[in-house]
C-alpha atoms as an extended CHARMM CRD file, in Angstrom:
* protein
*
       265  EXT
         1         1  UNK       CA            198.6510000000       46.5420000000       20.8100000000  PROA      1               0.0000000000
         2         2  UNK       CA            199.7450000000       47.1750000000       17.6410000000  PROA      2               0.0000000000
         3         3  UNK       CA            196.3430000000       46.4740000000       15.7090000000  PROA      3               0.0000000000
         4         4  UNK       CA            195.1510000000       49.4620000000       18.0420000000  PROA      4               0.0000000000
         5         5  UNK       CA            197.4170000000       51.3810000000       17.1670000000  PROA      5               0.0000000000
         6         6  UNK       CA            197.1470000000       51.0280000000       13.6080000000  PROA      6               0.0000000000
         7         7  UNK       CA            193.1550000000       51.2420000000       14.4470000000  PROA      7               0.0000000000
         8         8  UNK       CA            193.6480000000       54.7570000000       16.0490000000  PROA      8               0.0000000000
         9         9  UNK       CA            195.6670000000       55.9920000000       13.2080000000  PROA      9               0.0000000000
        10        10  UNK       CA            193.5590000000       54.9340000000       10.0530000000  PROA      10              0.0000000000
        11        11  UNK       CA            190.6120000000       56.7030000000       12.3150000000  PROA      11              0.0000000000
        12        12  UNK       CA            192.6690000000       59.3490000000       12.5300000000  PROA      12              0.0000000000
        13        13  UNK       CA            193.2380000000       59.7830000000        8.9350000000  PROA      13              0.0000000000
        14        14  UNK       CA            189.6900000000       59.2600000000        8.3050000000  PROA      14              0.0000000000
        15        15  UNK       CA            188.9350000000       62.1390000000       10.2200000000  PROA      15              0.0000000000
        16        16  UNK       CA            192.0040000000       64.0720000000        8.3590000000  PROA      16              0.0000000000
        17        17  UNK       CA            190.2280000000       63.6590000000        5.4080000000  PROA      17              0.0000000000
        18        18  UNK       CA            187.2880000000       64.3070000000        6.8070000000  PROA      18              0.0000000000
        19        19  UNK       CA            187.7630000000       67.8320000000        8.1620000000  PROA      19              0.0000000000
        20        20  UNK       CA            187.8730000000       69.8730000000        4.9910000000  PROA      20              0.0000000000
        21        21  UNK       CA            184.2230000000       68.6240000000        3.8120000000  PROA      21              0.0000000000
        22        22  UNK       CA            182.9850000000       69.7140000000        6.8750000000  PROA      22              0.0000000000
        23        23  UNK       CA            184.4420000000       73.3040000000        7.1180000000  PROA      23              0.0000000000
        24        24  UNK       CA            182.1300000000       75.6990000000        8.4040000000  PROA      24              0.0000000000
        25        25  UNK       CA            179.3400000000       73.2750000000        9.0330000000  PROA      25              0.0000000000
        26        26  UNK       CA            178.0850000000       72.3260000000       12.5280000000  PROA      26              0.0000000000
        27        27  UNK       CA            179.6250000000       68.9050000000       13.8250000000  PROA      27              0.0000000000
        28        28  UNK       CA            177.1590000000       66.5030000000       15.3650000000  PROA      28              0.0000000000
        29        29  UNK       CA            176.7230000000       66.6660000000       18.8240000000  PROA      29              0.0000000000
        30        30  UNK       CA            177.4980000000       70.8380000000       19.2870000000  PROA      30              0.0000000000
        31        31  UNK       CA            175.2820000000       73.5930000000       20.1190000000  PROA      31              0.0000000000
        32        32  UNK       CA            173.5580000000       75.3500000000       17.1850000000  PROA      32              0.0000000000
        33        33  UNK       CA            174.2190000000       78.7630000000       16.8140000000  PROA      33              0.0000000000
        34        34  UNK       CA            171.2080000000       79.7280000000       14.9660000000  PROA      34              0.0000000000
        35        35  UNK       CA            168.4090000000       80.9430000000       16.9720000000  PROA      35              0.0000000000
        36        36  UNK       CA            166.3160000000       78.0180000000       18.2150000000  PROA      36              0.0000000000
        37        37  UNK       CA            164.8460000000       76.7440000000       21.7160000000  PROA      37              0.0000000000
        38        38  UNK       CA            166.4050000000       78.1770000000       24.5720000000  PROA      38              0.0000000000
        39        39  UNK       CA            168.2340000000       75.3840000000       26.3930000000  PROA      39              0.0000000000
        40        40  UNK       CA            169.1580000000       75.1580000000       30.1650000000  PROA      40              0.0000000000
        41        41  UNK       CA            173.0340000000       76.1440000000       30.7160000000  PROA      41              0.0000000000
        42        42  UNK       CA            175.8220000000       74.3140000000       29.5300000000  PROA      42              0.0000000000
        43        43  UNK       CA            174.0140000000       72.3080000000       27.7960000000  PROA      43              0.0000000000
        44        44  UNK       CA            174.1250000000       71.6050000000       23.7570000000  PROA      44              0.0000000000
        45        45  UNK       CA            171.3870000000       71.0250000000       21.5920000000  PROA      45              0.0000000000
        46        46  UNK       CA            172.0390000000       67.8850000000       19.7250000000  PROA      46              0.0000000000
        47        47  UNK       CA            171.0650000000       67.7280000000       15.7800000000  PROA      47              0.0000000000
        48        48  UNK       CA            171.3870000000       64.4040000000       13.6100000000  PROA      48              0.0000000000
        49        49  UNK       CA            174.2220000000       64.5620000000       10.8980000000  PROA      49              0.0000000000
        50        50  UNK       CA            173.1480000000       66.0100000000        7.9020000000  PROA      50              0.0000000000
        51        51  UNK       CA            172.5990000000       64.0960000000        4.4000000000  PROA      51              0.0000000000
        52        52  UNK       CA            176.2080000000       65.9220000000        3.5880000000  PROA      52              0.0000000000
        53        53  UNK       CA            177.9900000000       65.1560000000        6.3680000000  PROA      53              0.0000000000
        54        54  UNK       CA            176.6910000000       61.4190000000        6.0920000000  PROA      54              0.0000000000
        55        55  UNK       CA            178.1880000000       61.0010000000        2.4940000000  PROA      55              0.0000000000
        56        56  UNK       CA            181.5970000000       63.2810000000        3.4760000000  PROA      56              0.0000000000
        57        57  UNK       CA            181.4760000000       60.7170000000        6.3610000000  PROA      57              0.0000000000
        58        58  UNK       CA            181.2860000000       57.4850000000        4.1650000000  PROA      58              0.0000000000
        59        59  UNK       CA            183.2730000000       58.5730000000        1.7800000000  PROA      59              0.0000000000
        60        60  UNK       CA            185.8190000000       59.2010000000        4.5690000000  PROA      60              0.0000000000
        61        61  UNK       CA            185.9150000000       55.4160000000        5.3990000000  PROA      61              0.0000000000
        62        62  UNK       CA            184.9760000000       53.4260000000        2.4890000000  PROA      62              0.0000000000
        63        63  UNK       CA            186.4490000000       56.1780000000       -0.8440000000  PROA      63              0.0000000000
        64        64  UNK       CA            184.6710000000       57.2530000000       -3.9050000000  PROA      64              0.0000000000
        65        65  UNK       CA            181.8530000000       54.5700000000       -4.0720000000  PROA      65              0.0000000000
        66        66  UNK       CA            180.6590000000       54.3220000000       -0.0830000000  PROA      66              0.0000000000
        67        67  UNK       CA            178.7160000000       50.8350000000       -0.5700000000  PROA      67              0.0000000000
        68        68  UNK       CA            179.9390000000       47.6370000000       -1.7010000000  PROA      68              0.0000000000
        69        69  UNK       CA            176.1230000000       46.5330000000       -2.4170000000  PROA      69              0.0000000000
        70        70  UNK       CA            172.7480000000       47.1440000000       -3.3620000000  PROA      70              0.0000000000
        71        71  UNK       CA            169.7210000000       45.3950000000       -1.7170000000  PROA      71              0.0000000000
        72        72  UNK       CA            166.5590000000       45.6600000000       -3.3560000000  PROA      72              0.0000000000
        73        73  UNK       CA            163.0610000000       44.6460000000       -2.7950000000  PROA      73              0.0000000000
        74        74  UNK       CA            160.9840000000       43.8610000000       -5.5760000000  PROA      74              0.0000000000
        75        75  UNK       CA            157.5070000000       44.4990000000       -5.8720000000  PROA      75              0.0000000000
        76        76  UNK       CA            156.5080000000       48.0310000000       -5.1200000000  PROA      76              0.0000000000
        77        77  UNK       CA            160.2400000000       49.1890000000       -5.9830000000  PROA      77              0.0000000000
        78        78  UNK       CA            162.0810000000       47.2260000000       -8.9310000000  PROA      78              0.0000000000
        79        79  UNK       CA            158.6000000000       45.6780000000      -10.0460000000  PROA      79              0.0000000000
        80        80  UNK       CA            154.6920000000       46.7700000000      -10.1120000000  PROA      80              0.0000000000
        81        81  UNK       CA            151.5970000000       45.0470000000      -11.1370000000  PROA      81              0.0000000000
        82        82  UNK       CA            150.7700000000       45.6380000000      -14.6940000000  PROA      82              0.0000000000
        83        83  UNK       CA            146.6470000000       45.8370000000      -13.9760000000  PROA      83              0.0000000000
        84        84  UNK       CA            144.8820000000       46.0760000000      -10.3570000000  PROA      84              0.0000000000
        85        85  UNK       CA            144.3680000000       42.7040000000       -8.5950000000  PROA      85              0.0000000000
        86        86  UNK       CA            140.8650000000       42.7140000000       -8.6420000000  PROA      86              0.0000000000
        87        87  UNK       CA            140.8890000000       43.6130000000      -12.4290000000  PROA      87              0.0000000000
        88        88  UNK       CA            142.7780000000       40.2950000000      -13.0950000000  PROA      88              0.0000000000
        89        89  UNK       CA            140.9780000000       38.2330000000      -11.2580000000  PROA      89              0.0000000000
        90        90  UNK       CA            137.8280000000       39.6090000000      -12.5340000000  PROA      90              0.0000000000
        91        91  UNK       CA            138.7130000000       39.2170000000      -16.2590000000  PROA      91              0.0000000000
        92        92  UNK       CA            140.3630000000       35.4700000000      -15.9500000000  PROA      92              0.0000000000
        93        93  UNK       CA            137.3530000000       34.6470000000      -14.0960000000  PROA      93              0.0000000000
        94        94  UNK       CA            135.3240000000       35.0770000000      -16.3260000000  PROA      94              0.0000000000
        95        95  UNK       CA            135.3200000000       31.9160000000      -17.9280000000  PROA      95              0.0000000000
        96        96  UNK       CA            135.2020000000       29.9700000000      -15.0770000000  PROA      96              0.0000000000
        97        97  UNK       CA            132.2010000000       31.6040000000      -13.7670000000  PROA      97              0.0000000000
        98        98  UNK       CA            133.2590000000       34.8120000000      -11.2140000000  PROA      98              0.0000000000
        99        99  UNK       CA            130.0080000000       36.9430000000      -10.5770000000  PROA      99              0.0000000000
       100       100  UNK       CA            131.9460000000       39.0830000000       -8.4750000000  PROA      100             0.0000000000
       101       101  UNK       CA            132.6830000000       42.8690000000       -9.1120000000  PROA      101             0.0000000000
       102       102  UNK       CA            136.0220000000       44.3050000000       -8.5450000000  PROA      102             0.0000000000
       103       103  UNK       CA            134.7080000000       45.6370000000       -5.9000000000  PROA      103             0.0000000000
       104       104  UNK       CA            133.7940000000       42.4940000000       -4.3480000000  PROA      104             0.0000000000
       105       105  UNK       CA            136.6580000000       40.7290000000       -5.0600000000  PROA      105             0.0000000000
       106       106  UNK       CA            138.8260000000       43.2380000000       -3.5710000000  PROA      106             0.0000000000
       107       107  UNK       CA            136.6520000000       43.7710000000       -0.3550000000  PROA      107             0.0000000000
       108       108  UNK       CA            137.1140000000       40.1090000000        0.1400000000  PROA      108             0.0000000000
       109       109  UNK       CA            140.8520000000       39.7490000000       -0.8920000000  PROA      109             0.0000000000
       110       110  UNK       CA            143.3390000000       38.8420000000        1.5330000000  PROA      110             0.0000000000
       111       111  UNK       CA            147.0300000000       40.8360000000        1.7190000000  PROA      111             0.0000000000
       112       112  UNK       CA            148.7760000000       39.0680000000        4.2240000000  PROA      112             0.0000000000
       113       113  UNK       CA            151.7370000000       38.0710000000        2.1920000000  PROA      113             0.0000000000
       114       114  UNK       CA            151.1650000000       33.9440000000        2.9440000000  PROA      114             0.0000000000
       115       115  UNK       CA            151.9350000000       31.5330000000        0.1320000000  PROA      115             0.0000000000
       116       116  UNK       CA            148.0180000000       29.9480000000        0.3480000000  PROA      116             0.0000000000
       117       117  UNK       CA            147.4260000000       31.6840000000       -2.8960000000  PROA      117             0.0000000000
       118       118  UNK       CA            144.4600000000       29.0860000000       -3.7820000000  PROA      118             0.0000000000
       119       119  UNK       CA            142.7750000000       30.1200000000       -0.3320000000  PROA      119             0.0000000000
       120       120  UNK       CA            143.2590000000       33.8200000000       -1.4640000000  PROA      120             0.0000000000
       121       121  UNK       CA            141.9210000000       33.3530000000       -4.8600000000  PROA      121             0.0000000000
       122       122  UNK       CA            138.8000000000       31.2430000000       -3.8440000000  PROA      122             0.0000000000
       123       123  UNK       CA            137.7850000000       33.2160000000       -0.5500000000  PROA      123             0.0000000000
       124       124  UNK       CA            138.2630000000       36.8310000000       -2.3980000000  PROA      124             0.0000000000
       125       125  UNK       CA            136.5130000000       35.9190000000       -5.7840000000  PROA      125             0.0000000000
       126       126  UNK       CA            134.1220000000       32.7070000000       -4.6230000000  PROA      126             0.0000000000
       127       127  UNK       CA            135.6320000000       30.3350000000       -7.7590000000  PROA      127             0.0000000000
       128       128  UNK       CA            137.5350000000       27.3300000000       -5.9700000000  PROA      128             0.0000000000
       129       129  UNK       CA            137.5160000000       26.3680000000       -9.9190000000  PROA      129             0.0000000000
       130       130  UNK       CA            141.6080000000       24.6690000000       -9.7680000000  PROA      130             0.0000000000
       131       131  UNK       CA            142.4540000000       25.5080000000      -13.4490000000  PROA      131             0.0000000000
       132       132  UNK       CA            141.5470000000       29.1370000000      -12.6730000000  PROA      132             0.0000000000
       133       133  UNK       CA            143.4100000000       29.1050000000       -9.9660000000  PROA      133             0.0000000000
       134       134  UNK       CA            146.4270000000       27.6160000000      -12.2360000000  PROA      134             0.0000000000
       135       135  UNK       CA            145.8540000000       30.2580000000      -14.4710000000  PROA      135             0.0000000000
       136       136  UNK       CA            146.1760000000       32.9130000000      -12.0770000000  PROA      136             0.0000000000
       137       137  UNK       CA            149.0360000000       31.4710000000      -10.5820000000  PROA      137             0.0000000000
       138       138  UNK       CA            150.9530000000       31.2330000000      -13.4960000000  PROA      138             0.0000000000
       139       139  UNK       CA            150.1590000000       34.5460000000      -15.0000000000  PROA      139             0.0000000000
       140       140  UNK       CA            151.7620000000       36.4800000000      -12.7450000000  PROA      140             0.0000000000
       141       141  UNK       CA            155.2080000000       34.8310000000      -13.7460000000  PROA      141             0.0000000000
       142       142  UNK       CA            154.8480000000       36.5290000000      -16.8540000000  PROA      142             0.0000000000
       143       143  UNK       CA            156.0480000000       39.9930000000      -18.3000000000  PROA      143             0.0000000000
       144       144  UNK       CA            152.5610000000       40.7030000000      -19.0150000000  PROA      144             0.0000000000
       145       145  UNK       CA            151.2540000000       40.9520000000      -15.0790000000  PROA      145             0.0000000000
       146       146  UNK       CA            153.9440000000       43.3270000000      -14.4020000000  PROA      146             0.0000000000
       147       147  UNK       CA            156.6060000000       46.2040000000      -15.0820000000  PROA      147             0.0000000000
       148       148  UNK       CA            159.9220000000       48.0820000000      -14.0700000000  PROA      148             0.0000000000
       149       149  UNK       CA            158.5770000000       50.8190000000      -11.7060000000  PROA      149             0.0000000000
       150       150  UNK       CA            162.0030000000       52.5460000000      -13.2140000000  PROA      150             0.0000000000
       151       151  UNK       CA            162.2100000000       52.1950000000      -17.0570000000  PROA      151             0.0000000000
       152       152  UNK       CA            165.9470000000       53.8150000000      -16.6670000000  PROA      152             0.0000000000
       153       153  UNK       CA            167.0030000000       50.4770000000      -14.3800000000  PROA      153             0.0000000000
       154       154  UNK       CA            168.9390000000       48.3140000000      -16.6820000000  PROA      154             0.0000000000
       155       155  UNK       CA            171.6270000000       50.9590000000      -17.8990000000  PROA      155             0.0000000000
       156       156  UNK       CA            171.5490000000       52.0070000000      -14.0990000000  PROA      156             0.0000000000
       157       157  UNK       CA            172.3650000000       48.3010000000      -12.8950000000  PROA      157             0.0000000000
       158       158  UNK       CA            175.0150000000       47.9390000000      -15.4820000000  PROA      158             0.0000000000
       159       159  UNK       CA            176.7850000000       50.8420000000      -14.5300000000  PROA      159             0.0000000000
       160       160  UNK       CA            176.7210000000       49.7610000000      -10.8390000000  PROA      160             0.0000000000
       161       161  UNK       CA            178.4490000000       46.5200000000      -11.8140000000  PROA      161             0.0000000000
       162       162  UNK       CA            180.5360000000       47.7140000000      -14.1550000000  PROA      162             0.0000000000
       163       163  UNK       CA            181.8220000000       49.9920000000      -10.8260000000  PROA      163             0.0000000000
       164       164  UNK       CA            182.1560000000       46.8410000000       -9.0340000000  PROA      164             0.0000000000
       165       165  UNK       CA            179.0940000000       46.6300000000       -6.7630000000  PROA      165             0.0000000000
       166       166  UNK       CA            177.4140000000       43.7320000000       -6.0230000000  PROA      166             0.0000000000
       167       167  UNK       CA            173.5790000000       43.4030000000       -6.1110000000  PROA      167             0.0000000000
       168       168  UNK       CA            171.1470000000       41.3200000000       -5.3540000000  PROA      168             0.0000000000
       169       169  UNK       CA            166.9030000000       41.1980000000       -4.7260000000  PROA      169             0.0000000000
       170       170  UNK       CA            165.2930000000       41.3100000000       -0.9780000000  PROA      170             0.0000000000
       171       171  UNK       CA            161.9030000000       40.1030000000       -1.4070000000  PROA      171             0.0000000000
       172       172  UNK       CA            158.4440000000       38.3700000000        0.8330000000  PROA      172             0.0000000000
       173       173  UNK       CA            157.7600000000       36.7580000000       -2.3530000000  PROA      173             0.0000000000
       174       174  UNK       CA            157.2240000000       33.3520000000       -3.3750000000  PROA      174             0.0000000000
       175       175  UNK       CA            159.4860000000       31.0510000000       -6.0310000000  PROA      175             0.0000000000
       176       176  UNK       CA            158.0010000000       32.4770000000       -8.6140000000  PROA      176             0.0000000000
       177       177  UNK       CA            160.4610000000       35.5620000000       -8.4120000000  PROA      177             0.0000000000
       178       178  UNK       CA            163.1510000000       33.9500000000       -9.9190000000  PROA      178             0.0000000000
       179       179  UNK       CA            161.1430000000       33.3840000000      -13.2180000000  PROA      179             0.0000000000
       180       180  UNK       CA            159.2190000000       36.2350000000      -12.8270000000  PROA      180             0.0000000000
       181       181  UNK       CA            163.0130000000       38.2190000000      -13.1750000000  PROA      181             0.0000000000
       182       182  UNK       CA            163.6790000000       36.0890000000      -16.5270000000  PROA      182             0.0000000000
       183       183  UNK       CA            160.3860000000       36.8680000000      -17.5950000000  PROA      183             0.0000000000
       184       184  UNK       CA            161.1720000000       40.4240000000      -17.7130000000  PROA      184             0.0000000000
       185       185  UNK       CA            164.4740000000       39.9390000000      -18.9500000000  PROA      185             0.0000000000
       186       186  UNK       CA            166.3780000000       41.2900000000      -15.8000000000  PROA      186             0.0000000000
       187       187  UNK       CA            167.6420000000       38.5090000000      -13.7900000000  PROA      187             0.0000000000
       188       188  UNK       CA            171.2090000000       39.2650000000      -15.2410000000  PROA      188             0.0000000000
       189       189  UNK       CA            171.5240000000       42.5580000000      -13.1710000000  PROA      189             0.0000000000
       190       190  UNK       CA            171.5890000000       40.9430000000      -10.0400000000  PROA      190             0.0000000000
       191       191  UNK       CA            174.4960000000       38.4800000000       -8.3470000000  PROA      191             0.0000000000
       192       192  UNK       CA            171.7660000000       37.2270000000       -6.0550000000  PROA      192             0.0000000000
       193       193  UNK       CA            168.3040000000       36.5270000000       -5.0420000000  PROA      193             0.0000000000
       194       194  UNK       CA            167.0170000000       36.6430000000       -1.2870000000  PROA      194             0.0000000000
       195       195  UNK       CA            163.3230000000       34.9720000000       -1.2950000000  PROA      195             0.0000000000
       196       196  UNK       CA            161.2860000000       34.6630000000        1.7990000000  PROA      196             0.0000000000
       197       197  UNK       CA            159.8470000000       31.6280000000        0.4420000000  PROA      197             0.0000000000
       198       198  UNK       CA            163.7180000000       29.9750000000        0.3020000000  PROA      198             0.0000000000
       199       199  UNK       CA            165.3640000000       31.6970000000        3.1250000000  PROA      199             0.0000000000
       200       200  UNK       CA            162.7900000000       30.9190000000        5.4980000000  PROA      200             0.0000000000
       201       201  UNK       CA            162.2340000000       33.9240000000        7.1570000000  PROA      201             0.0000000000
       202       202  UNK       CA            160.5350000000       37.2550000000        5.5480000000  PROA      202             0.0000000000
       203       203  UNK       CA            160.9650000000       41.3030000000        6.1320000000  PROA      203             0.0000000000
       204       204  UNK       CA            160.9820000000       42.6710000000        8.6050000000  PROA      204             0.0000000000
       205       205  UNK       CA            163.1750000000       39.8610000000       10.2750000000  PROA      205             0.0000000000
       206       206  UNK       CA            167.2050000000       40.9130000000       10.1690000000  PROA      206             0.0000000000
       207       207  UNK       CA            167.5820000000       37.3340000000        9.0120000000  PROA      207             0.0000000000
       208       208  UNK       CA            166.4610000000       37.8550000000        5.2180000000  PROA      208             0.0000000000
       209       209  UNK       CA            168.8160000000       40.6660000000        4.3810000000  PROA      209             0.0000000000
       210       210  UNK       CA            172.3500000000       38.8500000000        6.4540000000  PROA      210             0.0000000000
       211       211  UNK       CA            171.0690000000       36.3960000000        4.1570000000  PROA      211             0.0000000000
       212       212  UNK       CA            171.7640000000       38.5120000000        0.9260000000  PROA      212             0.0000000000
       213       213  UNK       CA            174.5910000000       39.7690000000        2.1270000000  PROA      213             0.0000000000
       214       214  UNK       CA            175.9640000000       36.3340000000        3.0960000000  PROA      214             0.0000000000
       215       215  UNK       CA            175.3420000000       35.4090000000       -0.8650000000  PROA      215             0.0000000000
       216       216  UNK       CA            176.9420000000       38.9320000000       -2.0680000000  PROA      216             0.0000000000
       217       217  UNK       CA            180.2890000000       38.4150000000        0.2000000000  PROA      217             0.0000000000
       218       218  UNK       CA            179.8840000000       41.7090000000        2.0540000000  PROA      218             0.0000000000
       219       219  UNK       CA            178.9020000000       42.9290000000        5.5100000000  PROA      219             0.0000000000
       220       220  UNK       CA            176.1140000000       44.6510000000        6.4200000000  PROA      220             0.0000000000
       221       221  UNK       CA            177.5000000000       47.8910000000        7.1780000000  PROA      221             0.0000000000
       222       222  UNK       CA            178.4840000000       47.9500000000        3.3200000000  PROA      222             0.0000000000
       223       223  UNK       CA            175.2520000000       47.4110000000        1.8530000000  PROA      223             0.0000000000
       224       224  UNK       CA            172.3590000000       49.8150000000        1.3420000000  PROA      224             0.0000000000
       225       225  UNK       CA            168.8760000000       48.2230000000        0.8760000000  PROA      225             0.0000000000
       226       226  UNK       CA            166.1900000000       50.2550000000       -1.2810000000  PROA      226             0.0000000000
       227       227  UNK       CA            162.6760000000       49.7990000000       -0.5650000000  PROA      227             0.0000000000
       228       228  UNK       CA            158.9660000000       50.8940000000       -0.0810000000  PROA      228             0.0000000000
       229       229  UNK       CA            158.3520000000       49.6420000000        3.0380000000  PROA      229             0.0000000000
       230       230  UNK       CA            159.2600000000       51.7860000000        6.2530000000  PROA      230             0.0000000000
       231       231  UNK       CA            158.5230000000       48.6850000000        8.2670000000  PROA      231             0.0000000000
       232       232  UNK       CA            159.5120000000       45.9900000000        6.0060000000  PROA      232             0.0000000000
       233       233  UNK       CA            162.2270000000       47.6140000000        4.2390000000  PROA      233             0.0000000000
       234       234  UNK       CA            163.9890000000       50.3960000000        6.2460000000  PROA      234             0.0000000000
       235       235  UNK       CA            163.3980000000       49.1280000000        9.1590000000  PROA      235             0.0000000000
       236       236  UNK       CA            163.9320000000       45.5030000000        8.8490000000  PROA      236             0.0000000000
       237       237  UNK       CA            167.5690000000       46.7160000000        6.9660000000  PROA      237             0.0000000000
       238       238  UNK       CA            168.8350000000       48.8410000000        9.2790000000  PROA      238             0.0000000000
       239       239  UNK       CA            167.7650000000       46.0590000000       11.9880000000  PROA      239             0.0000000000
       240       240  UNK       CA            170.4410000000       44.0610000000       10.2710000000  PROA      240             0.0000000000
       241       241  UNK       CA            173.0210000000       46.9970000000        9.9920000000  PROA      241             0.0000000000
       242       242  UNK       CA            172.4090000000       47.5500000000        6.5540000000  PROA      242             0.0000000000
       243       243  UNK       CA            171.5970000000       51.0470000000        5.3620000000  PROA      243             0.0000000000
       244       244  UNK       CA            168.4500000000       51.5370000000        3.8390000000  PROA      244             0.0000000000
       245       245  UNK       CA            166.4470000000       54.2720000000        2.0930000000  PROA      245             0.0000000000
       246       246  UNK       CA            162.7690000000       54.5220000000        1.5630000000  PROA      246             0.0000000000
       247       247  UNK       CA            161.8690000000       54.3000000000       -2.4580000000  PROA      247             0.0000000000
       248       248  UNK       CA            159.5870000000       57.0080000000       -3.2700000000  PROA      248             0.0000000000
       249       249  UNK       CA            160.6020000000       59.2960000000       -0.0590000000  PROA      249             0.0000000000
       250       250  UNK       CA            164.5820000000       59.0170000000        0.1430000000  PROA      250             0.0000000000
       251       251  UNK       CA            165.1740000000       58.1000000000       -3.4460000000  PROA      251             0.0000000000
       252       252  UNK       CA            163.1410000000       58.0020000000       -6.7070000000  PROA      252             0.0000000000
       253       253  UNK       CA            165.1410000000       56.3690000000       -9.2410000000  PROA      253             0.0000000000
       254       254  UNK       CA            167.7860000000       53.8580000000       -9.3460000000  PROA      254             0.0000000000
       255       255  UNK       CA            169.9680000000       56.3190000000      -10.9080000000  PROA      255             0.0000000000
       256       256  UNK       CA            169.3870000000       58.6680000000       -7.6040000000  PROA      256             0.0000000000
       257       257  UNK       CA            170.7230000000       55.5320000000       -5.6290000000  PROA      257             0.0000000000
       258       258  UNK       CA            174.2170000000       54.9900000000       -7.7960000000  PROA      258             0.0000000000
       259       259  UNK       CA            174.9290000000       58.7020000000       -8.0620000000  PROA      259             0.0000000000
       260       260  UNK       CA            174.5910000000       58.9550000000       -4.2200000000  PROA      260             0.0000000000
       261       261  UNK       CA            177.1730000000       56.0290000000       -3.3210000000  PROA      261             0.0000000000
       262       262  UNK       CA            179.2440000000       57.4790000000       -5.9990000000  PROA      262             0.0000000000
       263       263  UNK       CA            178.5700000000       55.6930000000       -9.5230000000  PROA      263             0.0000000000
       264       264  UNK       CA            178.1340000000       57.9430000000      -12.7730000000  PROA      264             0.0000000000
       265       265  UNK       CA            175.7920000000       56.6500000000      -14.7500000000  PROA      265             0.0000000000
């Protein structure tokens, strides 16, 4: 009884402080008053909660910052290929004999995220040659096969741990992320790494992401998880009761993401 009671009142004061951010704006759930579809008597017209409302919401609950953590996939968001696929393979080849176009090699190439990269190399470029393969393989742990998609991340990802939150990288990729992040000299930003290749199990399943948040120390209703990926990323995040914004459609930098749960940068 009493852990109700003190339930009802810190909801209570939540919605105290609540009340004034939402002055003179529509509350979720009531009837809009501008002009709109006409709707059968007594009935409201519902409208989701506003990106304002959301943050005046959070903020309500959780204070100034309104997540304890920061998921983040890696390629396609925090990293990007340096040079096309197809180019790569093409130019290593080379040497060991690839007739293949670009073209060809990337008509034949095979996306689907599985760790038989010989299989992928040999069927997409026809060169089952195993020190090209080993060359391949190991060039894209370097700094040279790819880049931060935002050149601005470091300061950003010192700032958000300077503010206290936790972050750590969501990614289907094999166990060459972890060098792949010292390779590119950003492996210190994060407190943790969440690999489908170690965890077992890869995006869109919930498991991946209570995974990283089991390694950061918070739930999932106090992480946000930043992606390109509707399916994989948003998704697969909010599956797991994470937030999660789309990169390139929500939010376009990493600085966008600290300023809106509250971090100067």
């Amino acid at each position: 009884m009493a852990a109700a009671a003190q339930l009802r009142s810190s909801a209570a004061a939540a919605a105290a402080r609540l009340q004034p951010a939402l002055a003179g704006r529509r509350r979720l759930g009531t009837a809009a008053a501008e002009a709109g579809p006409v709707m059968p008597a007594g009935v409201a017209r519902w409208e989701p909660m506003g990106a304002r409302e959301y943050y005046d919401y959070r903020r309500a609950i959780y204070g100034d910052i309104t997540h304890k953590a920061i998921l983040v996939d890696a390629a396609g968001t925090l990293l990007a290929p340096t040079e096309p696929m197809a180019q790569v393979y093409r130019t290593i080849g080379e040497k060991y004999g690839v007739e293949y176009s670009e073209d060809e090699i990337l008509d034949r190439y095979v996306n689907d995220g599985r760790p038989f990269w010989q299989y992928i190399v040999s069927s997409s470029t026809g060169c089952s040659d195993l020190q090209y393969f080993e060359e391949l393989y190991h060039y894209y742990t370097t700094s040279k096969a790819w880049h931060l998609c935002d050149p601005d991340a470091g300061r950003v990802f010192h700032a958000l741990r300077r503010a206290g939150v936790k972050t750590a990288v969501v990614s289907n990729f094999d166990t060459r992320l972890r060098p792949l992040l010292q390779a590119l000299k950003c492996d210190h930003w994060f407190d943790a790494v969440a690999v489908s290749a170690e965890v077992a199990a890869e995006k869109p399943n919930p498991t991946i992401f209570l995974k990283a948040c089991e390694l950061l120390g918070v739930k999932p209703e106090e992480a946000v998880h930043i992606g390109d990926d509707r399916r994989n990323d948003v998704w697969g995040a909010r599956d797991a009761g994470c937030d999660a914004w789309l990169w390139g459609s929500d939010v376009y930098s990493f600085k966008e993401v600290a300023e809106r749960i509250g971090v100067d940068v």
